[in-house]
Backbone as numpy.savetxt, mean C-alpha at the origin, in Angstrom:
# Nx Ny Nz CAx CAy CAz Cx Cy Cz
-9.82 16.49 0.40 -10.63 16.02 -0.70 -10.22 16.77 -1.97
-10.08 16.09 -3.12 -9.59 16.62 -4.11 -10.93 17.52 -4.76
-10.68 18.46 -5.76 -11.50 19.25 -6.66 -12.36 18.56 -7.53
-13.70 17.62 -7.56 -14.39 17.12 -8.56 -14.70 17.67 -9.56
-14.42 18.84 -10.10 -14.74 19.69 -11.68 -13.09 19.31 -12.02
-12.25 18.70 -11.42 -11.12 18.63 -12.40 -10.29 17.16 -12.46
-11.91 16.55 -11.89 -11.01 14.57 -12.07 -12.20 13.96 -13.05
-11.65 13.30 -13.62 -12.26 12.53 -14.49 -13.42 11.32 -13.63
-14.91 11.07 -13.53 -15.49 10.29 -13.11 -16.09 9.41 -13.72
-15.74 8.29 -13.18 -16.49 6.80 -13.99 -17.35 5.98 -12.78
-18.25 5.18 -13.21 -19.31 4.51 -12.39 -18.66 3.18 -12.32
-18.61 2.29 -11.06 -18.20 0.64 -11.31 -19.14 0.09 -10.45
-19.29 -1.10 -10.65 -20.26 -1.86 -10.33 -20.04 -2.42 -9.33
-20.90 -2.92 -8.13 -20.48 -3.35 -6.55 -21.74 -3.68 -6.27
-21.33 -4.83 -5.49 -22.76 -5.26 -4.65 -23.57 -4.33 -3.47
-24.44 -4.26 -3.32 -24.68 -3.53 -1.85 -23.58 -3.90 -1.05
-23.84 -5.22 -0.78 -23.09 -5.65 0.29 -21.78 -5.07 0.47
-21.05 -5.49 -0.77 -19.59 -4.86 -0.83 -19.50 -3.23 -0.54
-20.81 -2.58 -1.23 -20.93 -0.87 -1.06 -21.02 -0.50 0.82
-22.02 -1.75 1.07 -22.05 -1.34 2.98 -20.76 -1.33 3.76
-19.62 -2.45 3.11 -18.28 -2.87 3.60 -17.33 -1.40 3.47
-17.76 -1.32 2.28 -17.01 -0.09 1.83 -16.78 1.32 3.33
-18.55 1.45 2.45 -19.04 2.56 3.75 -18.66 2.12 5.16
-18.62 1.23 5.50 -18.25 1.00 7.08 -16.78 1.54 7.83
-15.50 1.77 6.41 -14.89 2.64 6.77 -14.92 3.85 6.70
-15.72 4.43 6.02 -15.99 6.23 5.84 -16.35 6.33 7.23
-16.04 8.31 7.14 -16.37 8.77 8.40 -17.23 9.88 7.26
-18.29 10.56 8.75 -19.19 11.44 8.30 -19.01 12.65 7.21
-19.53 12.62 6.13 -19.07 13.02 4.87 -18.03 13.06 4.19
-17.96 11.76 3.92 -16.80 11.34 3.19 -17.30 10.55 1.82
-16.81 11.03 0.62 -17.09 10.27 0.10 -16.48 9.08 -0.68
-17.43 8.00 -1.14 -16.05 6.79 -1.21 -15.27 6.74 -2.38
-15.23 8.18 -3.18 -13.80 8.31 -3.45 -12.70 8.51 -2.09
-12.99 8.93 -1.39 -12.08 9.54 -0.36 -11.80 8.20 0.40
-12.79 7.51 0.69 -12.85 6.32 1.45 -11.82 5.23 0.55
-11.95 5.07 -0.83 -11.04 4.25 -1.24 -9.65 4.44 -1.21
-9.35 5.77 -1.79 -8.33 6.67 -1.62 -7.23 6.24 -0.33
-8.00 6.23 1.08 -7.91 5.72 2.25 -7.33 4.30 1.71
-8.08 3.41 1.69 -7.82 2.72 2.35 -6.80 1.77 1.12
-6.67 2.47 -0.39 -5.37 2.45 -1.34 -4.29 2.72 -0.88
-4.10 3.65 -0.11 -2.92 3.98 0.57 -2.72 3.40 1.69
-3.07 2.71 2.27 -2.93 1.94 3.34 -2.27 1.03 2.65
-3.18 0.08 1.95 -2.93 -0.63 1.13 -1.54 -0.73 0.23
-0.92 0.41 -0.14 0.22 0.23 -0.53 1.55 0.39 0.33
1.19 1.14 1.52 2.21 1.38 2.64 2.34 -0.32 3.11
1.00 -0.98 3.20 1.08 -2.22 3.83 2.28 -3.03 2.98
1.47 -2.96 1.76 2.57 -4.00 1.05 3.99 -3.30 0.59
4.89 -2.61 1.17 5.53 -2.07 0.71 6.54 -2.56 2.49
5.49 -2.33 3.23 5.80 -2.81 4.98 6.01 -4.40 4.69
5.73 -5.46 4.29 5.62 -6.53 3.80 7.22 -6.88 3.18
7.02 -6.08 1.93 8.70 -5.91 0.96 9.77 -6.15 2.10
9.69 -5.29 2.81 10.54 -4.54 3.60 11.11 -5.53 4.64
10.34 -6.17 5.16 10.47 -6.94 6.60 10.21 -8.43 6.04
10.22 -8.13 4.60 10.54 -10.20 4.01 12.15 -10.24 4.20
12.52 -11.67 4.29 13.72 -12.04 4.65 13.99 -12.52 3.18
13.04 -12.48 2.44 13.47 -13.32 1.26 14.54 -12.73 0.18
15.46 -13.62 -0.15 15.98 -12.65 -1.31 17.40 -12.07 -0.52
17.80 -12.35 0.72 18.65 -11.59 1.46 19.19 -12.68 2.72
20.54 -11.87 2.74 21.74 -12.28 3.33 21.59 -12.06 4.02
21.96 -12.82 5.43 22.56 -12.03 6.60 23.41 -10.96 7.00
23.44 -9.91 7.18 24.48 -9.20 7.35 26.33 -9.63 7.44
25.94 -10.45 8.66 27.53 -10.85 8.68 28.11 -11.88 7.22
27.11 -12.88 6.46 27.91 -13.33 5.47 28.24 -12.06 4.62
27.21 -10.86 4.35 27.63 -9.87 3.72 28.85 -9.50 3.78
29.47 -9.00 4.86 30.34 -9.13 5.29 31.44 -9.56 4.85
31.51 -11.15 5.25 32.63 -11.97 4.94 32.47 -12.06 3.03
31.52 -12.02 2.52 31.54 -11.87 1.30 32.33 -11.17 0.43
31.82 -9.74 1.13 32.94 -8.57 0.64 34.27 -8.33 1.16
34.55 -9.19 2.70 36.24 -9.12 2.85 36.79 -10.09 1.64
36.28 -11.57 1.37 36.93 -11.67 0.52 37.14 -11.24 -1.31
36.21 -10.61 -1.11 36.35 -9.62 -3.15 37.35 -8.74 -2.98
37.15 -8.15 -1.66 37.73 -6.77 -1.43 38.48 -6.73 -0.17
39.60 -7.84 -0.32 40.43 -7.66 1.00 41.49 -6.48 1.19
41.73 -6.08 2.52 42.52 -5.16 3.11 43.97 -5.00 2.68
């Protein structure tokens, strides 16, 4: 848990409901800075796991391959 006398704190607005959702991932004294914190970083490992394992945007290896024998033949 980080030092609260040296982060800046602001209030945002949330439904109960959304506040109970929240809390349902905290564990016993945690607070939902810590809890968001959590589950931000999840959150960016996820989509970063996502990036990673899209096919989009990308070659097959082997045309790679044949691509670069012919730019850069032997």
């Amino acid at each position: 848990m980080r030092d609260k006398k040296f982060m800046d704190i602001t209030t945002i607005q949330l439904s109960k409901e959304m506040r109970d959702k929240i809390s349902s991932f905290g564990m016993k004294g945690e607070s939902y800075d810590d809890i968001l914190r959590r589950i931000y970083s999840f959150a960016v490992k996820e989509q970063l796991r996502n990036f990673l394992m899209s096919g989009e945007g990308f070659i097959p290896i082997e045309d790679a391959i044949t691509e670069a024998e012919k730019k850069w033949p032997k």
